[in-house]
N, C-alpha and C positions, 0 to 999 in steps of 0.2 A: 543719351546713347553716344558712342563715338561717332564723327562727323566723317564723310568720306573725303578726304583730301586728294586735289588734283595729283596723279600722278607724276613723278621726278625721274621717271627715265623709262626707256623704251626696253621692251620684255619680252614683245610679239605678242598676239594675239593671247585671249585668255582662253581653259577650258573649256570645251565646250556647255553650255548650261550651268555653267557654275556656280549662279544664285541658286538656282535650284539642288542644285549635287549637296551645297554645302548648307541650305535650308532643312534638309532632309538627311545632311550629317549629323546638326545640333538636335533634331529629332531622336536621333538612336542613344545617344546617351542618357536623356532628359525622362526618355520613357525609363528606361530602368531606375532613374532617380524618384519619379512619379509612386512607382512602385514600392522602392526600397523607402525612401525616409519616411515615409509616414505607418506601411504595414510592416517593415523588415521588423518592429519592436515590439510589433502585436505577433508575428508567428512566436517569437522567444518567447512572448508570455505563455502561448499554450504550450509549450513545453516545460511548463510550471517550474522556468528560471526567476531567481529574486529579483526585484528590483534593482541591487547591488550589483548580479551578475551581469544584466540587462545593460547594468553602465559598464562595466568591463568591456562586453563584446564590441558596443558602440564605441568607446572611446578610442582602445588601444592603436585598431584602422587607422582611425585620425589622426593617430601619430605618427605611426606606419609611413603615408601616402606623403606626411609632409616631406618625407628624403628619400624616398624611389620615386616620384613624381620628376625634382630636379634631376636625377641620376638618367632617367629614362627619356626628359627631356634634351640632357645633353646626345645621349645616344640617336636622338632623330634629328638632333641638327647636324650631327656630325655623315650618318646615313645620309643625307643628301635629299633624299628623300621621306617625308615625315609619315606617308601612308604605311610605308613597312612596320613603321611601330604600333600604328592603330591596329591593322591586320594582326602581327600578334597580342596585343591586350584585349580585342575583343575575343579571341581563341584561347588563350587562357583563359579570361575572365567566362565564357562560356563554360570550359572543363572545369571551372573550383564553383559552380553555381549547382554542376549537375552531382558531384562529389558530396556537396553539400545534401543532397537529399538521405546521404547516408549517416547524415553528423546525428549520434541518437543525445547527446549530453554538453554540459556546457564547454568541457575541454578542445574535444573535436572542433562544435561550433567555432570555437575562439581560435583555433588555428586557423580552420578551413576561411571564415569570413576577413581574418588578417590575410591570409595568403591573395585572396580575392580585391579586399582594397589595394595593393600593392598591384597588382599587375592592372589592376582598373585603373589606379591612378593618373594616368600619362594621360588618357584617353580624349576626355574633355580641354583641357588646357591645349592638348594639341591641336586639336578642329580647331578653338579658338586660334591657333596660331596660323591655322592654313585663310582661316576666312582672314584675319589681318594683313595676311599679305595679298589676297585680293582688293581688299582695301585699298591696299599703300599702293600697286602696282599698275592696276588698271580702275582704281574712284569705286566701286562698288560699292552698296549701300550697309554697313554691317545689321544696320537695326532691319530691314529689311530678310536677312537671314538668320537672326537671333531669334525675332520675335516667336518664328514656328516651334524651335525647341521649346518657349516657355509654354506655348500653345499645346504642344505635344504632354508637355509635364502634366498639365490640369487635366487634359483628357485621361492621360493615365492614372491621376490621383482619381479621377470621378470612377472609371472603371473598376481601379481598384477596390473603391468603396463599395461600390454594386457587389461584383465577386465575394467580399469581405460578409456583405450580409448574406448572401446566398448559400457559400460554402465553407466559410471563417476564413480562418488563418493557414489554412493547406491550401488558398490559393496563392501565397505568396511566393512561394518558391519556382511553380513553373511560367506565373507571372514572371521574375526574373528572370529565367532561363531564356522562356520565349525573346524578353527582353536584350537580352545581351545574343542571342542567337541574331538578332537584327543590327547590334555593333558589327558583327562580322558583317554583315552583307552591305552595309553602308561605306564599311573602310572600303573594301573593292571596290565601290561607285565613287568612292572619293577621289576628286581632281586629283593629278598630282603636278605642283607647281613648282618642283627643283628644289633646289641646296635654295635655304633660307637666306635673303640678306641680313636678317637681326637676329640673335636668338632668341630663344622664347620667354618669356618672362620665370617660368622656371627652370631653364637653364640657367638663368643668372643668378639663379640661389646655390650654384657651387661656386660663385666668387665671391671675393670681399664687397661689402656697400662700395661707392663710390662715397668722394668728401661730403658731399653736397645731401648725403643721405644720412651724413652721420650727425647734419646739427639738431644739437638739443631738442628747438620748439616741434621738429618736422617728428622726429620720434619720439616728443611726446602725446602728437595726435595721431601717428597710428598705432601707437598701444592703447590709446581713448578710443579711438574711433572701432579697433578690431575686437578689443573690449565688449564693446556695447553689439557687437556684431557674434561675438562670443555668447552673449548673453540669453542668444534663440535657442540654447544648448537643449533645455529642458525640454522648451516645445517642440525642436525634433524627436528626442527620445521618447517622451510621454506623455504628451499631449491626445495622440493616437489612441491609448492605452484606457488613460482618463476618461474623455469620449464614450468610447464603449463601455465601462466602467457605471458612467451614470445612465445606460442607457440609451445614447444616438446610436442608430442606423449606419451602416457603412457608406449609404450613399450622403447620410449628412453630414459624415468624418471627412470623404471625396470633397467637399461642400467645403466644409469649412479650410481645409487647406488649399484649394483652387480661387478659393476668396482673397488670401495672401497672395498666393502668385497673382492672380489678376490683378491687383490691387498695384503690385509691383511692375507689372508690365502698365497699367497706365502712366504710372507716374513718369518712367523712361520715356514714355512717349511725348508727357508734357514739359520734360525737364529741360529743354534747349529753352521753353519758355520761362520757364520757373528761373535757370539762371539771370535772365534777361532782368527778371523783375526784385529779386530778391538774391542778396548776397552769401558767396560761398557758407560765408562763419553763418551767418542763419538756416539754411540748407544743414550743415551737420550737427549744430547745437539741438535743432527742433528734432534732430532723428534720434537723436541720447536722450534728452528731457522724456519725451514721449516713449520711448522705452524702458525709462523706469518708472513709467505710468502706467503699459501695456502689465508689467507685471505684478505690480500691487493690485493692478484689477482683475487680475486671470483666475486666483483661486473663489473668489466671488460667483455666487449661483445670478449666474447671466442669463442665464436661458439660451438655447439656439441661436435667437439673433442679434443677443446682446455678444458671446462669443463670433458672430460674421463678422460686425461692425466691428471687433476686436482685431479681429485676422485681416481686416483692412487696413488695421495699422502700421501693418508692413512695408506701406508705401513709403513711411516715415522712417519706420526703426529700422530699413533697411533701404531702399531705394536712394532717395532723397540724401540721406547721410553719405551712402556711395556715391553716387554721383559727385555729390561734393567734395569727396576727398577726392573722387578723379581730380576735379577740378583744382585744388590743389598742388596736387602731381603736377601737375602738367605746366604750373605758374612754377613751381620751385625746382624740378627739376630737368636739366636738359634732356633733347629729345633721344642722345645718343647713351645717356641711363635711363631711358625709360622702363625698360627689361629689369633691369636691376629695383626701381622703382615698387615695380609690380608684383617680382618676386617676392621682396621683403613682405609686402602690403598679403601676400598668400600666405606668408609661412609665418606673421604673426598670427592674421586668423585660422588657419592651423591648429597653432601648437594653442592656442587658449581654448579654443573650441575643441580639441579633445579634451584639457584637463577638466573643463566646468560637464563636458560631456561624463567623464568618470564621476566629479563628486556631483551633481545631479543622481547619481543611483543611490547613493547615502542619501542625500536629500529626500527626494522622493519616497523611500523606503520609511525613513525616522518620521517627516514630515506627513506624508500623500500630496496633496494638490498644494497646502502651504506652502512646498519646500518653493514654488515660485516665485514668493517672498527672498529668496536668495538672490534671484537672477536680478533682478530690482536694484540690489548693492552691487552684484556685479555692476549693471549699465550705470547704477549711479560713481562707482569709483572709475567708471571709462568714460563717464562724463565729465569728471574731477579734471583726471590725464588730458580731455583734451580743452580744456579749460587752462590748462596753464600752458598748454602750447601755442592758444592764441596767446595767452599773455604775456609769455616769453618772446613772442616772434619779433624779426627785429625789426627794429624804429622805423626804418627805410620802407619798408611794409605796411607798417602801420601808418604812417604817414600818406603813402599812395592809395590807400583801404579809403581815408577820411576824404581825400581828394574826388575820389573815384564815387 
């Protein structure tokens, strides 16, 4: 997790409660995500959309959010204030959620749920941008107010599975609503800490990279690393779907996906250790390797607990590898591009994660649970990419790696 750094200049005082304001910021988003990624793909199936459409509706958002996210990010640092723009995306994103209950067919849908990621977009990266500058300003703890959102996710993945068995897939919709009716009431509770000193990390994505971002080995491993991060594509879309399919329970779909989050919030917690003991390039190597293992073994009849112990792998094919490539960042690039950094680092996982998000529905469609066997090539050529980014990197580097 990020480290809370001593403060570098006097601010006055912090909001009041502000661990808590913005504990229970990361909470409002996370529930709706709880919600959406795992049932939003089970409502479209009972509206006996295809598989194909099922990738359409999913992906195209994803491409959407990658360029009204920076747009809307520039527009709250510029505001001065960054609550103004949560306040309105939680109130859109409430009015295209309730809209939504009148989408009878896929066209609708496809507008109404793009219209919705776009105004959602901003939402998240922004909290994250207000809890970081409690960070930088007055040392606050981040992993301290992250952990509740991840907390908040799994409870809402467990609920939603309960609900899921009880009533299907009509509860997904005022599950969301309710959800995003709580973005609004959070943005009003949220501190407001002034005009930003940095912008946000997606703000930076309406500028050029900086030099330092543009060499070779550094963007060969975050097209490896976003790659293999890309590569969850299937199991948000259909994992869900599959699940019910062979028969689990909702509450052991909740199950199985609050296994990965948890899995992933341990690791964050053990990771200031894990660095200590083991080096970066092992840290993201084991998170690509072991993600194109997680998918060669997915279509396999696992059974329940052989799928848990699978959705634990999380901590690898995503955690662990993140963290890593933080760690990275933050050796190779200055602290005064770090925004620029990070931007890039979102808007490659982005833009890969809708395309493998769209051909995932041909997949899945042609294939059924085989087409997992694809995501496998994916992590394996994002293992490739970042395999020649270590090997490219320069001598200087490599030389202080062997010393170190």
């Amino acid at each position: 997790m990020i480290p809370s750094p001593a403060p570098t200049f006097t601010v006055g005082p912090p909001p009041r409660h502000f661990t808590l304001r913005i504990a229970l910021l990361f909470c409002a988003p996370l529930i709706v995500n709880g919600f959406a990624m795992p049932y939003f793909p089970v409502w479209l199936s009972t509206l006996s959309l295809s598989d194909f459409e099922i990738g359409v509706v999913l992906a195209l958002p994803m491409f959407v959010r990658v360029f009204t996210a920076p747009l809307a990010g520039v527009l709250a640092d510029r505001l001065g204030e960054r609550t103004i723009v949560l306040i309105w995306s939680g109130c859109l994103s409430f009015a295209t959620a309730i809209v939504l209950f009148f989408a009878p067919s896929f066209w609708p849908i496809l507008l109404i749920y793009t219209l919705q990621s776009a105004v959602y977009s901003p939402y998240l990266p922004i909290v994250e941008a207000i809890a970081l500058s409690g960070v930088r300003r007055w040392g606050f703890d981040y992993a301290q107010m992250r952990v509740w959102g991840s907390i908040a996710f799994i409870g809402a993945t467990m609920i939603g599975g309960w609900l899921i068995g009880l009533i299907g897939g009509a509860m997904v919709l005022p599950a969301m609503a309710a959800a995003f009716g709580l973005t609004i009431l959070m943005a009003f509770a949220a501190p407001r800490v002034g005009r930003p000193r940095r912008p946000s990390p997606i703000t930076a994505l309406t500028e050029p990279p900086p030099q330092s971002l543009r060499q070779t080995d550094l963007q060969l491993l975050l097209v490896g690393v976003t790659l293999v991060n890309s590569s969850h594509a299937m199991l948000f879309a259909f994992s869900a779907i599959y699940w019910q399919q062979i028969g689990y329970s909702g509450m052991q779909i909740g199950a199985l996906w609050s296994a990965g989050v948890a899995a992933e919030v341990l690791m964050f917690f053990f990771a200031r250790a894990i660095v200590r003991r083991f080096s970066v390039w092992t840290m993201i190597f084991s998170g690509c390797l072991l993600a194109v293992v997680r998918w060669l073994i997915f279509p396999m009849d696992l059974g329940f607990s052989g799928y848990f112990v699978l959705q634990c792998f999380h901590a690898f094919t995503y955690a662990i590898m993140h963290t890593g490539m933080q760690h990275k960042l933050v050796e190779r690039v200055a602290e005064e591009q770090e925004a620029s950094a990070q931007g890039l680092y979102f808007f490659y996982t982005g833009i890969f994660t809708a395309i493998f998000t769209f051909l995932s529905g041909y997949f899945y469609a042609w294939f059924g649970v085989n087409g997992f066997y694809s995501m496998s090539v994916v992590a394996l050529s994002g293992s490739c990419f970042a395999f020649a980014g270590w090997y490219l990197r320069p001598q200087s580097l490599a030389a202080a790696e062997k010393t170190s």
